[in-house]
C-alpha positions in Angstrom: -4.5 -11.4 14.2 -3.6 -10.0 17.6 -2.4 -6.3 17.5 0.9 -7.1 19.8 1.8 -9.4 17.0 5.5 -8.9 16.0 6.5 -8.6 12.3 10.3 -8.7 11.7 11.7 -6.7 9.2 11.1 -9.2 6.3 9.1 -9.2 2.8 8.5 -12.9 2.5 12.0 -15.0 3.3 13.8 -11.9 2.0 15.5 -9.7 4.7 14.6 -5.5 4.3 17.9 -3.4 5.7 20.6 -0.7 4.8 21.2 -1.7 1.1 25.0 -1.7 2.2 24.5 -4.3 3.9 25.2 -7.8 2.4 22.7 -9.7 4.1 19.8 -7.1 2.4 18.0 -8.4 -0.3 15.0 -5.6 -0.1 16.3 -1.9 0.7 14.7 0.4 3.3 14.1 2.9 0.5 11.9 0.0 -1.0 10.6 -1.6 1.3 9.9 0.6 4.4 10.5 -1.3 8.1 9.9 1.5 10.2 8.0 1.1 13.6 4.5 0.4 12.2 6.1 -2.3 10.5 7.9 -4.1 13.0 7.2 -2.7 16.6 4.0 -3.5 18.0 5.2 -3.7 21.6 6.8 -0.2 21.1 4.7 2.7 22.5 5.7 4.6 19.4 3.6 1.6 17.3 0.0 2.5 19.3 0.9 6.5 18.8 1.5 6.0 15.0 -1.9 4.1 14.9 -4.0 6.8 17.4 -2.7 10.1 15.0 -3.7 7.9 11.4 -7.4 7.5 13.2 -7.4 10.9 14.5 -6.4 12.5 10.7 -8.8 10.5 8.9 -10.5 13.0 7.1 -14.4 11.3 7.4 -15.8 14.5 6.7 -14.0 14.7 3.5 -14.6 11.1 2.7 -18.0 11.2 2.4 -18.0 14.6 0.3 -15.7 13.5 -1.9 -16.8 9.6 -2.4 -20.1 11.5 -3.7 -17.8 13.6 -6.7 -16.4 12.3 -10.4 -13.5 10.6 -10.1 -10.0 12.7 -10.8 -9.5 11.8 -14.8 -6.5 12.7 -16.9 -6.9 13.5 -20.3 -6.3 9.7 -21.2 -9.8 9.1 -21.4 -10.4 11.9 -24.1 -7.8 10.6 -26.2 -8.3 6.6 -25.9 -11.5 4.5 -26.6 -12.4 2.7 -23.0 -11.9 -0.4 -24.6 -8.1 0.7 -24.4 -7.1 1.6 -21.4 -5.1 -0.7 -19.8 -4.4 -2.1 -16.2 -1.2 -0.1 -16.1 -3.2 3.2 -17.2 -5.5 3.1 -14.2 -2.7 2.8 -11.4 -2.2 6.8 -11.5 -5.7 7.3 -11.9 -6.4 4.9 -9.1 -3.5 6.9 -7.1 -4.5 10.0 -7.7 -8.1 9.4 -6.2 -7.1 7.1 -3.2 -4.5 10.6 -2.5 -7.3 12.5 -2.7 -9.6 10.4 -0.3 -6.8 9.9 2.2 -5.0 13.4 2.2 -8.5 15.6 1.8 -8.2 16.1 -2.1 -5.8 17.6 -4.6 -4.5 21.0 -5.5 -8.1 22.1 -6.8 -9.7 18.6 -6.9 -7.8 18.4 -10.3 -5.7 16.0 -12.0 -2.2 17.2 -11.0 0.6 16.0 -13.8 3.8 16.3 -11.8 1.9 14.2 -8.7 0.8 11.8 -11.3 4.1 11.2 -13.1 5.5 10.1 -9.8 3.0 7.7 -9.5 3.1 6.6 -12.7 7.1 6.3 -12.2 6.4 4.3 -8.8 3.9 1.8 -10.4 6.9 0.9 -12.8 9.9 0.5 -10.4 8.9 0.7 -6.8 6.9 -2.2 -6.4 9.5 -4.3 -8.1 12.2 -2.8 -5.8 9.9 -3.5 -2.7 9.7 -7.1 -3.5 13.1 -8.0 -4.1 12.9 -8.4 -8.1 14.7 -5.5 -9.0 16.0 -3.3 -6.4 19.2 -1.6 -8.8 17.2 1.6 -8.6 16.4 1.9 -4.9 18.1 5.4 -4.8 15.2 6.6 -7.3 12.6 5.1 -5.7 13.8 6.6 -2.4 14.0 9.9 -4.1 10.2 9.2 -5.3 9.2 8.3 -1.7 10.3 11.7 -1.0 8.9 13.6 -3.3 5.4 12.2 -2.8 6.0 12.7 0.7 6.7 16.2 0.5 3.4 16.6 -1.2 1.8 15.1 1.4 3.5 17.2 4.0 1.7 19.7 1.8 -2.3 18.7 2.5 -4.1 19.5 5.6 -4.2 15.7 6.6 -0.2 15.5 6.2 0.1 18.5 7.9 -1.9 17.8 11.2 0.1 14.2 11.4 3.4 15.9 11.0 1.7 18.0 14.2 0.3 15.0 16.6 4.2 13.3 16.1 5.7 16.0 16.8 4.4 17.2 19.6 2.8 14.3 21.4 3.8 11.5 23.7 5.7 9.5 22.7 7.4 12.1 20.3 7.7 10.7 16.6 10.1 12.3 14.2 7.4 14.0 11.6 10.0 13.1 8.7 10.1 9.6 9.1 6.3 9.1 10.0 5.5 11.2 6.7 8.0 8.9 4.6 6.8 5.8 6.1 3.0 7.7 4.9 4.5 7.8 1.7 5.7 4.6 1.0 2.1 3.0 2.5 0.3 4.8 0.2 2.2 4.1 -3.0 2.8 0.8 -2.1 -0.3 -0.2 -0.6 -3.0 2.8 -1.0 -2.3 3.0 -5.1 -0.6 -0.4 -5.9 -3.2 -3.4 -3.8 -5.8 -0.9 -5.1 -4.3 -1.0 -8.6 -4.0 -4.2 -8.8 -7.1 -5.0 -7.2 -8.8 -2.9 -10.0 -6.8 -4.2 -13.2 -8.1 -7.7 -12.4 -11.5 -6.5 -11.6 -11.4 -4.9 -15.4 -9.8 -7.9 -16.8 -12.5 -10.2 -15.5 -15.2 -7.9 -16.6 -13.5 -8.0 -20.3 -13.6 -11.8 -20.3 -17.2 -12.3 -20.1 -18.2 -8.5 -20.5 -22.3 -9.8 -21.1 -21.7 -11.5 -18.1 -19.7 -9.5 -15.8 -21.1 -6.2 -16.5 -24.7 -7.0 -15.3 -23.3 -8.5 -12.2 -21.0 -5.4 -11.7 -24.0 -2.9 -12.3 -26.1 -4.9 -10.0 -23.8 -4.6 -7.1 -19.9 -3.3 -7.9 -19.3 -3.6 -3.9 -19.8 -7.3 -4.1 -18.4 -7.9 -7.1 -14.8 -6.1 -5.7 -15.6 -8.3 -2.2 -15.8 -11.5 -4.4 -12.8 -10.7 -6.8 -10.8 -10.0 -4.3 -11.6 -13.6 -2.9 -10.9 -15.0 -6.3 -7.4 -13.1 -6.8 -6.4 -11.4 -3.5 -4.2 -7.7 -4.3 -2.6 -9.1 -1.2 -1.1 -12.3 -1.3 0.6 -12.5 2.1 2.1 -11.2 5.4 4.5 -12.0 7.1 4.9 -12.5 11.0 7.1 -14.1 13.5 6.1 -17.4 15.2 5.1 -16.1 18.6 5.9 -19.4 20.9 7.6 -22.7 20.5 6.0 -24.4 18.1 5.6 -28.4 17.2 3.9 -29.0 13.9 3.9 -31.3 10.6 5.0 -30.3 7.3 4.6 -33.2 5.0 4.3 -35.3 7.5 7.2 -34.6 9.3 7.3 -33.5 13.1 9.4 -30.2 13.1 10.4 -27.9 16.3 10.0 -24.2 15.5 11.3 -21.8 18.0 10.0 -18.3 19.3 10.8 -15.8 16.6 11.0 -17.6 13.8 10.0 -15.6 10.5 6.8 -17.2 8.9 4.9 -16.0 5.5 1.2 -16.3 6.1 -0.3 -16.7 2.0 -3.9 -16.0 1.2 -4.0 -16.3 -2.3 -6.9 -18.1 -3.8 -6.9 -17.6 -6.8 -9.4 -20.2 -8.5 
């Protein structure tokens, strides 16, 4: 896990580039592989890292972590019992946008924001791992437009700053579209996911599960997320010649060669 490690630009065996390109199989609109992706020896890789600690906005963490969650009007018009793992992901992106970017227009539920998130859970994840990436334009054009909302916060607004006017100089449009794509892909959708399986174990044993979850919902999230990880793998690059066995054959791997680490255990 060292932080030099280098990650080529690569989702799994499947290469990320200009969707023009023949030899792409996951567009850049998808699948971002900008420098905090696939740079770590580049200066502009620790200065991406320094201004996301320096906006953090712990102040506004710890007021808004003690608020109601940011509902839409779902849960007036369906029993709990019905909402689905595909109704929380823009309720789960809506409040990780609000933690991360210092709240919403109002602290309210915001429809347009939410459509797009709603319209990302649908196609951008798909695009971003390679199963369906016909309709990378759109979720390019969704990238954008959540982007631009972010330019819009306090938090997007002092990153845009720190890049573009510190050492070594980062082009604010790219750093806040790389933002973008992190937090739909990563901020809503591993959070999403991580809560739609938390919900459907709770509904398989709900005597069970829902005294364990009162008793300690931290724990219980630690231990699902064990059980069925919202993250499933990274990838990396071998960083020396390598000799190993893979079913009991000796093989030679060379510097540079693309590797998928998996930590799924799911039991």
């Amino acid at each position: 896990m060292s932080p030099t490690q280098q990650r080529g630009p690569y989702f799994g065996a499947l290469k990320i580039g200009d969707p023009n390109d023949p030899d792409t199989q996951v567009p850049t609109p998808c699948m971002s592989a900008w420098q905090l992706t696939t740079s770590s020896d580049d200066p502009k890789h620790a200065r991406v890292r320094e201004i996301l600690h320096q906006s953090t906005p712990q102040g506004t963490w710890e007021a808004t972590k003690k608020n109601n969650l940011i509902l839409s009007e779902i849960f007036q018009q369906k029993n709990v019992n019905d909402i689905t793992g595909s109704n929380l992901f823009p309720i789960i992106g809506m409040n990780v946008f609000a933690r991360i970017f210092g709240g919403t227009k109002n602290n309210k539920w915001e429809k347009s924001l939410a459509a797009l998130l709603e319209e990302y859970s649908s196609i951008g994840a798909l695009c971003a791992v390679g199963v369906s990436t016909s309709g990378w334009k759109r979720v390019g054009e969704v990238v954008h437009l959540v982007g631009q909302r972010i330019d819009e916060t306090q938090v997007g607004k002092q990153i845009r700053t720190l890049a573009e006017e510190g050492t070594p100089k980062i082009n604010g449009d790219k750093f806040i579209n790389m933002l973008a794509f992190g937090f739909l892909f990563a901020g809503q959708g591993g959070t999403s996911n991580l809560a739609s399986s938390t919900l459907t174990k709770i509904r398989s044993d709900p005597v069970k599960y829902t005294a364990m979850w009162l008793d300690n919902p931290r724990n219980f999230l630690i231990e699902q997320s064990r059980v069925d990880p919202p993250v499933t793998s990274y990838t990396s690059l071998v960083p020396e010649d390598t000799v190993t066995k893979i079913m009991g054959k000796e093989m030679k791997i060379k510097k540079g060669t693309t590797r998928q680490m998996v930590s799924c255990s799911k039991i």
